[in-house]
N, CA, C and O atoms as a GROMACS GRO file, in nm:
protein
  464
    1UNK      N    1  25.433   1.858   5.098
    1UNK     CA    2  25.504   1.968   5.162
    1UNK      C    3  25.645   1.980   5.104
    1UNK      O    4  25.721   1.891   5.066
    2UNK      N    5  25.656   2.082   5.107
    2UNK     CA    6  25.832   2.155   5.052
    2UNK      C    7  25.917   2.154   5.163
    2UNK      O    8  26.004   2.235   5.133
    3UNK      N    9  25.942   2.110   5.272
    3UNK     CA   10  26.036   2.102   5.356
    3UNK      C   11  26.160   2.065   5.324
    3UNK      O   12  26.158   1.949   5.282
    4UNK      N   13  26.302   2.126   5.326
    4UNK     CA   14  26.380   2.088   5.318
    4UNK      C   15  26.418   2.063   5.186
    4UNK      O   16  26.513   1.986   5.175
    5UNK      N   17  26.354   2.121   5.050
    5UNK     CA   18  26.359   2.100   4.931
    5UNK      C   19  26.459   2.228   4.870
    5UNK      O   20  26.464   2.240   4.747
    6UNK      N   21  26.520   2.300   4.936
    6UNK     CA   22  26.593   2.435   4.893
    6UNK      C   23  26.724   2.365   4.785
    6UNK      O   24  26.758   2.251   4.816
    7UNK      N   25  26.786   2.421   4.678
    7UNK     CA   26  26.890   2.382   4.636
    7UNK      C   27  27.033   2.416   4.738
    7UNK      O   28  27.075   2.518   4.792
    8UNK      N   29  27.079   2.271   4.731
    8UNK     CA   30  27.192   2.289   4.863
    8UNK      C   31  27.312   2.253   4.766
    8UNK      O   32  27.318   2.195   4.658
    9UNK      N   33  27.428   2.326   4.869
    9UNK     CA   34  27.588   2.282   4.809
    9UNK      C   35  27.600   2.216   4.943
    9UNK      O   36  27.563   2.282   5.041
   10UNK      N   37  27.636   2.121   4.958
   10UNK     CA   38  27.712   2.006   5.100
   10UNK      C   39  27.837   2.084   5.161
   10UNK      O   40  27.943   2.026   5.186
   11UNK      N   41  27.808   2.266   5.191
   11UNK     CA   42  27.920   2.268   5.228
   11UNK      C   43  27.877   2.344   5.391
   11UNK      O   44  27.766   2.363   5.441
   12UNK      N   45  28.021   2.376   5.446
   12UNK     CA   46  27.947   2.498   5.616
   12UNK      C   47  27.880   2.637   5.513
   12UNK      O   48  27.878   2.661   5.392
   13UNK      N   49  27.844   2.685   5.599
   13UNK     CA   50  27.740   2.822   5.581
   13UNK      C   51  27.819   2.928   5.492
   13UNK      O   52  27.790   2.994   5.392
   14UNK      N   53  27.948   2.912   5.585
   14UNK     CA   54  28.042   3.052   5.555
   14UNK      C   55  28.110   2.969   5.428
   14UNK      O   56  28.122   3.038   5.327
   15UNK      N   57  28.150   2.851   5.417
   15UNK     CA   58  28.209   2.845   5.294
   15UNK      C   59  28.132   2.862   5.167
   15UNK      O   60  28.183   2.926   5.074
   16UNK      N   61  27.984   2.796   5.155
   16UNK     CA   62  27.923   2.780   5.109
   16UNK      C   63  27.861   2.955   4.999
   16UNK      O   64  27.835   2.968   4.880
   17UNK      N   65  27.860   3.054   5.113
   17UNK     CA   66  27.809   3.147   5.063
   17UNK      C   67  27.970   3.228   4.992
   17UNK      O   68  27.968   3.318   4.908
   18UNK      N   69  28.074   3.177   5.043
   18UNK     CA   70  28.212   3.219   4.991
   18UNK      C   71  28.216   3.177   4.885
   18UNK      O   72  28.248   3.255   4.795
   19UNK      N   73  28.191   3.066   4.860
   19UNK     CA   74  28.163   2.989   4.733
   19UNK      C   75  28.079   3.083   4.595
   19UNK      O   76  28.127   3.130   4.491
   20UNK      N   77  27.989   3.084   4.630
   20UNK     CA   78  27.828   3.149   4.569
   20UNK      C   79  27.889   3.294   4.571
   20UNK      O   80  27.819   3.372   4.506
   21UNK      N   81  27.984   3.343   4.618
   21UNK     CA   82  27.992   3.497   4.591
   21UNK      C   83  28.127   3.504   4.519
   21UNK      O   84  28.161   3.618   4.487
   22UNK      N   85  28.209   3.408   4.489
   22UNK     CA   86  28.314   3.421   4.432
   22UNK      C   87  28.296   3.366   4.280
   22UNK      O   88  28.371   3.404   4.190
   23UNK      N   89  28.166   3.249   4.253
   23UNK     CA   90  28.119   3.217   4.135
   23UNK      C   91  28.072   3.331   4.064
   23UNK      O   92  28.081   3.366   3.947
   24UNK      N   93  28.004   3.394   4.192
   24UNK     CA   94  27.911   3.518   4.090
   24UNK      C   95  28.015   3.667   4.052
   24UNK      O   96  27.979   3.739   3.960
   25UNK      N   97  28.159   3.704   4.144
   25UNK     CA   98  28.209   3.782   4.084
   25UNK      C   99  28.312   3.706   3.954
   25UNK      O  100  28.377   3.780   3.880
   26UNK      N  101  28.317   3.586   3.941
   26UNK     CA  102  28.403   3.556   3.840
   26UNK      C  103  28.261   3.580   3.699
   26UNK      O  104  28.269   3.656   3.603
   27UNK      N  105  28.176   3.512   3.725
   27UNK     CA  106  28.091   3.545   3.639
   27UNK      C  107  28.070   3.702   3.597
   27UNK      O  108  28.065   3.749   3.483
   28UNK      N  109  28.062   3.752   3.690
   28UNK     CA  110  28.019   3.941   3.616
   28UNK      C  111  28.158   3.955   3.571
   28UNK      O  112  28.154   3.932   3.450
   29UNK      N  113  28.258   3.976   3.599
   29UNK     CA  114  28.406   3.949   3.553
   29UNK      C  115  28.411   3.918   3.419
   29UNK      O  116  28.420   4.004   3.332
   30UNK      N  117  28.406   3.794   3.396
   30UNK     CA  118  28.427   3.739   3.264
   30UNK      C  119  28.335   3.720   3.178
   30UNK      O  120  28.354   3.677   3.064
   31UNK      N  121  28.173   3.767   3.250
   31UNK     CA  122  28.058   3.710   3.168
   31UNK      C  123  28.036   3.564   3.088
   31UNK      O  124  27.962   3.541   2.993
   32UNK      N  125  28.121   3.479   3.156
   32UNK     CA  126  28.092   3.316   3.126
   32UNK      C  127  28.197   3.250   3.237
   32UNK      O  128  28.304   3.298   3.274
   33UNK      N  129  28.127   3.110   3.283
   33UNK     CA  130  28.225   3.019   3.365
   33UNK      C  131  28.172   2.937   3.325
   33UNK      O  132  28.065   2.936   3.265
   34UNK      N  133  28.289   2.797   3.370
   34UNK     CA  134  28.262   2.672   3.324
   34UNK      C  135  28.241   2.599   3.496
   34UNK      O  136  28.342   2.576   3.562
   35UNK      N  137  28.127   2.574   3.544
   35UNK     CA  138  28.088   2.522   3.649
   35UNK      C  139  28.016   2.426   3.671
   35UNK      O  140  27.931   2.406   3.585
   36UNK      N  141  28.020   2.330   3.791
   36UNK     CA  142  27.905   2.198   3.806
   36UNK      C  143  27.763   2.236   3.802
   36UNK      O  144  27.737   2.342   3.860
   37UNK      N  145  27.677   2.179   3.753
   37UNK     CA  146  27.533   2.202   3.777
   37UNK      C  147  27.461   2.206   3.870
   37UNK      O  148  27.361   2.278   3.867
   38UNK      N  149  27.493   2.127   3.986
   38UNK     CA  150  27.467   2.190   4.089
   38UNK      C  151  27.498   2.327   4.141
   38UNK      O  152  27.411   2.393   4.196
   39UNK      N  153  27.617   2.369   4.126
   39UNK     CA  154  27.653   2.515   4.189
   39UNK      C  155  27.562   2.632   4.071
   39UNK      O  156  27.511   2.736   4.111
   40UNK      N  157  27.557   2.592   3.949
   40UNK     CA  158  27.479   2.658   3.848
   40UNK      C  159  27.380   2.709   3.891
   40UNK      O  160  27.372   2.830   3.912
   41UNK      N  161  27.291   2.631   3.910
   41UNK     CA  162  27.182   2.637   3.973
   41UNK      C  163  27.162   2.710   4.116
   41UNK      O  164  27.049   2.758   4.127
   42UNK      N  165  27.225   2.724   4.201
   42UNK     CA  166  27.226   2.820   4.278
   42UNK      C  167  27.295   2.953   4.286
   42UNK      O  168  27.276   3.048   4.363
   43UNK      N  169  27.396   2.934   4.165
   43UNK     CA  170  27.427   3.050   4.106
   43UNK      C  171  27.348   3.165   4.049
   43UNK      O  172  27.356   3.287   4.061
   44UNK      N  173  27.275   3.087   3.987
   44UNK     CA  174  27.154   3.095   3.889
   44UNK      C  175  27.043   3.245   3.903
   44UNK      O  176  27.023   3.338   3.825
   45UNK      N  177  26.984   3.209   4.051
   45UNK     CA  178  26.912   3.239   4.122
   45UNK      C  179  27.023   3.400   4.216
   45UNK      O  180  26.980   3.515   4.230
   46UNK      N  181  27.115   3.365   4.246
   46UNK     CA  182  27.175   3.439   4.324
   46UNK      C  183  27.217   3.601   4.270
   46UNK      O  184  27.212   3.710   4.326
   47UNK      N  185  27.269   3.545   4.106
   47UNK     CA  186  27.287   3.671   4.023
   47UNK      C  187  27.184   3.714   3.971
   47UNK      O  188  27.218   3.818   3.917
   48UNK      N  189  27.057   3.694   3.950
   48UNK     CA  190  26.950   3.705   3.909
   48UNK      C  191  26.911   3.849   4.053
   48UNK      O  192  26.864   3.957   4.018
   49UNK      N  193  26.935   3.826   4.172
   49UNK     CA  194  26.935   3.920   4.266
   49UNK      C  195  27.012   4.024   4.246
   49UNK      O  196  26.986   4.145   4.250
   50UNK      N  197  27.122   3.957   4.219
   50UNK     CA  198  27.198   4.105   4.212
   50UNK      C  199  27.234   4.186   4.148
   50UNK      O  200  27.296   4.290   4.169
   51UNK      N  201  27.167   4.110   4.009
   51UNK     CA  202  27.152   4.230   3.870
   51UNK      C  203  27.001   4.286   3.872
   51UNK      O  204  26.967   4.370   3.788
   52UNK      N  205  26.920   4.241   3.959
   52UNK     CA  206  26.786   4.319   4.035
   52UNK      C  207  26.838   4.437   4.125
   52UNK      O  208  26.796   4.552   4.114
   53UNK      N  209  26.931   4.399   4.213
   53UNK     CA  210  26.962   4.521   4.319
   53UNK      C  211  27.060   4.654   4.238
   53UNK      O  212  27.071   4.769   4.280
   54UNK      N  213  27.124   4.592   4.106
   54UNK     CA  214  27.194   4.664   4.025
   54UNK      C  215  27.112   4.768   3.941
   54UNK      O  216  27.151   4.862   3.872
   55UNK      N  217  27.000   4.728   3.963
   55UNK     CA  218  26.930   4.803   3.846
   55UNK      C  219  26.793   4.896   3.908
   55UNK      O  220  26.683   4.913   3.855
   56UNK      N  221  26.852   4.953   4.058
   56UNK     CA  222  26.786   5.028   4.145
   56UNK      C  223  26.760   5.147   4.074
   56UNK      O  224  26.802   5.159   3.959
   57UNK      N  225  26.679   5.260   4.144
   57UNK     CA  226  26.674   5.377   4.068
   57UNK      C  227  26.774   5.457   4.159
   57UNK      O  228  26.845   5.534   4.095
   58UNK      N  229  26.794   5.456   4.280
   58UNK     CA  230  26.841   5.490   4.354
   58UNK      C  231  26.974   5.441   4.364
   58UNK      O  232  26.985   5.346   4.441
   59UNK      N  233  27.115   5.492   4.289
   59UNK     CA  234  27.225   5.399   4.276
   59UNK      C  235  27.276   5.377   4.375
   59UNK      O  236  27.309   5.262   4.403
   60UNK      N  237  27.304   5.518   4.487
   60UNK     CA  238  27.383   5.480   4.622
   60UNK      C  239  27.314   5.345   4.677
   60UNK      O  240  27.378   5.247   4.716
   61UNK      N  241  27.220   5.352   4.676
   61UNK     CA  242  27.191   5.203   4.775
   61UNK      C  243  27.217   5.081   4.671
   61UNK      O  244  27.278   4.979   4.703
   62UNK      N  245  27.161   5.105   4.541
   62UNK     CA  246  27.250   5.006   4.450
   62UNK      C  247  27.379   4.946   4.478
   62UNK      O  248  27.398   4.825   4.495
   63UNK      N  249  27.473   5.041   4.481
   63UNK     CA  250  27.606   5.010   4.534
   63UNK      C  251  27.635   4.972   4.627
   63UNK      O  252  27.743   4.913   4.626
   64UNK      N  253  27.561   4.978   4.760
   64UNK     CA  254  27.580   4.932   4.834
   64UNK      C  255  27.523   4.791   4.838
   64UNK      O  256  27.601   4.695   4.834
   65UNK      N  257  27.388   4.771   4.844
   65UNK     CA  258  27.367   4.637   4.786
   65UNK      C  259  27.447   4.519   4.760
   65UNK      O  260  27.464   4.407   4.810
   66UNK      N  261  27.498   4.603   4.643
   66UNK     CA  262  27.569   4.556   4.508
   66UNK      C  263  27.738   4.491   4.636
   66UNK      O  264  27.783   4.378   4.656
   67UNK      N  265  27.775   4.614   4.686
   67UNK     CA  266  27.934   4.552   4.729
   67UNK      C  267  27.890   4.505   4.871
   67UNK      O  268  27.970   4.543   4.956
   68UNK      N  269  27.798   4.442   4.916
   68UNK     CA  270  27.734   4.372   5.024
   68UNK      C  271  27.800   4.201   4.993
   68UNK      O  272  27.864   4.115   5.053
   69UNK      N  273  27.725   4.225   4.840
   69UNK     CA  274  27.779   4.022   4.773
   69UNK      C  275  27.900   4.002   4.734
   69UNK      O  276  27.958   3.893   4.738
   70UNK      N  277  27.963   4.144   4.679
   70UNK     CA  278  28.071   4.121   4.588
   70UNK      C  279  28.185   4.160   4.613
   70UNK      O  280  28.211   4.280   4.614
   71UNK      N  281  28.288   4.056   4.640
   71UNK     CA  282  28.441   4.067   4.723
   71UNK      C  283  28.538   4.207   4.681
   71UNK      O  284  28.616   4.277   4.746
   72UNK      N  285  28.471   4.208   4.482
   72UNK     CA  286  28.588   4.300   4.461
   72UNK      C  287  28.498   4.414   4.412
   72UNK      O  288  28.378   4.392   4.394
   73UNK      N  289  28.564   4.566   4.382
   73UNK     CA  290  28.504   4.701   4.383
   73UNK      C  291  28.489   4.675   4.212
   73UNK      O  292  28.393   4.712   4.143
   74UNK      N  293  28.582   4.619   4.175
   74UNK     CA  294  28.602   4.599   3.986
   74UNK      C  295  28.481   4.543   3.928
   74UNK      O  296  28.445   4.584   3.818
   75UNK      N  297  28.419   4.458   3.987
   75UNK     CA  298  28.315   4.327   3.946
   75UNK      C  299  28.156   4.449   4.020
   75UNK      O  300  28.043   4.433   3.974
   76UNK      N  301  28.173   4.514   4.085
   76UNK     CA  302  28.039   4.591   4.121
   76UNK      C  303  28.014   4.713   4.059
   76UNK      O  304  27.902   4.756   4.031
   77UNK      N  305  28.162   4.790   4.030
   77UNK     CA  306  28.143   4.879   3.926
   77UNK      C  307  28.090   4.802   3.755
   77UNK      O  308  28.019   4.850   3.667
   78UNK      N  309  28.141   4.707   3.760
   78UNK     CA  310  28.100   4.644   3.597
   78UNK      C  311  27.955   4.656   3.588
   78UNK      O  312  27.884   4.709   3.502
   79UNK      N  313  27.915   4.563   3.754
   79UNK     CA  314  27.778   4.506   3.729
   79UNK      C  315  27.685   4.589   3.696
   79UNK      O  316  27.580   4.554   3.641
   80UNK      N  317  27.724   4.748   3.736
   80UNK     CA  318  27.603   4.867   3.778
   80UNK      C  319  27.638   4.921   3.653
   80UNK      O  320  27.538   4.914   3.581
   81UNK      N  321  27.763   4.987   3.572
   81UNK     CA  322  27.760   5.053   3.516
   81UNK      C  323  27.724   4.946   3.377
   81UNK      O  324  27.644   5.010   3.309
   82UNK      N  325  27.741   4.855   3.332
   82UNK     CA  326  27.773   4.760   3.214
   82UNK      C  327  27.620   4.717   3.234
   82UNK      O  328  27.515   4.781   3.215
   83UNK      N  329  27.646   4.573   3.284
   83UNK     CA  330  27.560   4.484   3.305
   83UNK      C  331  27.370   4.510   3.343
   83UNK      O  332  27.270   4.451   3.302
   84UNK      N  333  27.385   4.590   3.408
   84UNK     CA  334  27.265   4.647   3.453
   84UNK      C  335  27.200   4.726   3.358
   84UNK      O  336  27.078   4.706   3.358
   85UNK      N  337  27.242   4.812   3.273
   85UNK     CA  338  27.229   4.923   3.193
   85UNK      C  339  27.214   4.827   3.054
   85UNK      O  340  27.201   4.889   2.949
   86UNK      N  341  27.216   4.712   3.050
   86UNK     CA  342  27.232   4.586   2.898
   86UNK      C  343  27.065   4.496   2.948
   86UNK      O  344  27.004   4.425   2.868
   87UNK      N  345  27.015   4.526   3.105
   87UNK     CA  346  26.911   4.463   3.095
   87UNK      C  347  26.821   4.578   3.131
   87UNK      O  348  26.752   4.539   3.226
   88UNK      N  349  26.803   4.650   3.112
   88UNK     CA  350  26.693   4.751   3.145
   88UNK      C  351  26.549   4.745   3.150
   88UNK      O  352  26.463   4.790   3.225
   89UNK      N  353  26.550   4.646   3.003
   89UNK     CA  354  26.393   4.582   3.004
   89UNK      C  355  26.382   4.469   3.011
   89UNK      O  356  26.297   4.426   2.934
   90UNK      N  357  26.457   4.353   3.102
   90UNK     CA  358  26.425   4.260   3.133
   90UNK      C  359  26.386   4.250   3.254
   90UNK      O  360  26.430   4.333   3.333
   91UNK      N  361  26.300   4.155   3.301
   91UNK     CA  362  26.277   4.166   3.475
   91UNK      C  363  26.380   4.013   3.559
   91UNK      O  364  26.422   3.992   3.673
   92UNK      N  365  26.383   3.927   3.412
   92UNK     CA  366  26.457   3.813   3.501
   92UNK      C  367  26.530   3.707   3.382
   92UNK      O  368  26.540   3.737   3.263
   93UNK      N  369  26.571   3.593   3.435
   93UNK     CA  370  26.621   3.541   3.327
   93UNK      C  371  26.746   3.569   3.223
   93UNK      O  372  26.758   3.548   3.102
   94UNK      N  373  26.835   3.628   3.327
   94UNK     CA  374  26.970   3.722   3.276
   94UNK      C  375  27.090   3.621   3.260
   94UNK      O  376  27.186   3.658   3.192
   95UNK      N  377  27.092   3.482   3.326
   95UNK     CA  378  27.136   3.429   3.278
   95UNK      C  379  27.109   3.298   3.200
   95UNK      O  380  26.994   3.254   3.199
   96UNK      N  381  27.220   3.225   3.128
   96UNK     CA  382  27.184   3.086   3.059
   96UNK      C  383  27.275   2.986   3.078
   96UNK      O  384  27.395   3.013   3.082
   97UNK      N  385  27.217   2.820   3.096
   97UNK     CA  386  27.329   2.731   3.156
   97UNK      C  387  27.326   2.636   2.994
   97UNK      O  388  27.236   2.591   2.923
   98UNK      N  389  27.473   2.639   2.987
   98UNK     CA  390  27.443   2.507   2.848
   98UNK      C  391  27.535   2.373   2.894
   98UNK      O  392  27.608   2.378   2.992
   99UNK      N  393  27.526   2.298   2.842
   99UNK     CA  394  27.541   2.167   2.906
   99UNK      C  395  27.721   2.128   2.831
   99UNK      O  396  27.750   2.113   2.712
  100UNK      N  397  27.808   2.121   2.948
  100UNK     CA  398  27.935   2.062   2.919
  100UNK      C  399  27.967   1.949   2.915
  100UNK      O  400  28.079   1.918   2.874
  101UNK      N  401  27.907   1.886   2.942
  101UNK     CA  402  27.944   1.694   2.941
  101UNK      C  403  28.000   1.670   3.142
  101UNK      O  404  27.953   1.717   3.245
  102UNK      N  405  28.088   1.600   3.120
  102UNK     CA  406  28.088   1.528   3.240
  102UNK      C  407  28.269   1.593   3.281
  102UNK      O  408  28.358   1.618   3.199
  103UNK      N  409  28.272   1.600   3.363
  103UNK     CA  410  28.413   1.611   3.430
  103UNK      C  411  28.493   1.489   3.464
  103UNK      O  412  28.446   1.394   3.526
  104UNK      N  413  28.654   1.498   3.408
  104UNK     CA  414  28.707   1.389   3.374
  104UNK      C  415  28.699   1.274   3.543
  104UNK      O  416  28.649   1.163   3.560
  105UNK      N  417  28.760   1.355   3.625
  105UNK     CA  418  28.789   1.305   3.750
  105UNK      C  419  28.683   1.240   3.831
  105UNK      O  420  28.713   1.128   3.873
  106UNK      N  421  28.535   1.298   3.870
  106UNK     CA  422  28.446   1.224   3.918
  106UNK      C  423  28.336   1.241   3.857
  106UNK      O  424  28.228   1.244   3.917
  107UNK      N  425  28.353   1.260   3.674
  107UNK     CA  426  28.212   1.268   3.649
  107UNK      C  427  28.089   1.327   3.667
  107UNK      O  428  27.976   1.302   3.625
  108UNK      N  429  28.137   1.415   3.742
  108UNK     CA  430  28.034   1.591   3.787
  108UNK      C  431  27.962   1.620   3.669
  108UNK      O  432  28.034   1.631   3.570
  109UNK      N  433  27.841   1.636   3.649
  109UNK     CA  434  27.802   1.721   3.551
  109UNK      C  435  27.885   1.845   3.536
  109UNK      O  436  27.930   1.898   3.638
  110UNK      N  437  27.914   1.905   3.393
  110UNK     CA  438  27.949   2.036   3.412
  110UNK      C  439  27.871   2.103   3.334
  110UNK      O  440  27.813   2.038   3.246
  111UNK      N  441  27.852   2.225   3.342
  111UNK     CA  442  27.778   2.368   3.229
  111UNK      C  443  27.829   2.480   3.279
  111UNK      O  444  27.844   2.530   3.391
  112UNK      N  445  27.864   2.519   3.112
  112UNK     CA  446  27.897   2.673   3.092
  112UNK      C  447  27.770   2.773   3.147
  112UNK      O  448  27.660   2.753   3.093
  113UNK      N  449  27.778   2.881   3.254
  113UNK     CA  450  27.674   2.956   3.290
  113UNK      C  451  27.738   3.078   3.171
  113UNK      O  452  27.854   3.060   3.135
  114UNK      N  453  27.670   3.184   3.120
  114UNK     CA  454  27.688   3.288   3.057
  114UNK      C  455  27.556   3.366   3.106
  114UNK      O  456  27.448   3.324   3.148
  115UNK      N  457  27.604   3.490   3.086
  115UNK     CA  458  27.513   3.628   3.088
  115UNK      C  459  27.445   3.679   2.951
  115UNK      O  460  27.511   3.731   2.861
  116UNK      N  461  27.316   3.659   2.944
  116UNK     CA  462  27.286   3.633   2.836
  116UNK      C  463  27.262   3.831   2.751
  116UNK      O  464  27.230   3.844   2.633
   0.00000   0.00000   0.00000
């Protein structure tokens, strides 16, 4: 059984998803971050949604969607007009994690996520 097997960050609810929505507008933003592998990985999965909801046929609800996850208006206009319109014929797999070595202080895994 899969119980309890979901990828977790050890944090409360509200920080946690504050977290996950501020990774993913720095990511559409800059189209690369340097982040732990754990958060990667649920990153991963998260923008993978929302360059799905970006790539509606129907844009008004796109946008809305779209500024549902994303704190700033700058990072949702990118995602719909840029980002979305660069995967047209992909269905998934929009981003890629490559491996940074270790973080000086506690040895965290780190990886660069990019938009591939």
């Amino acid at each position: 059984m899969r119980h309890q097997k979901k990828r977790r960050i050890m944090l409360p609810k509200g920080r946690r998803e504050a977290l996950i929505r501020g990774l993913a507008q720095s990511l559409v933003l800059h189209e690369q971050i340097k982040t732990t592998e754990a958060r990667a990985k649920v990153l991963k999965g998260f923008v993978d949604k929302l360059i799905n909801h970006a790539k509606k046929e129907d844009k008004v609800s796109a946008i809305r969607s779209v500024n549902e996850h994303l704190y700033d208006k700058n990072a949702a206009k990118k995602l719909i007009e840029v980002i979305a319109t660069r995967y047209t014929d992909k269905t998934s797999g929009y981003t890629k994690t490559i491996k940074a070595g270790c973080r000086a202080g506690d040895s965290a895994p780190m990886v660069i996520v990019k938009l591939t």
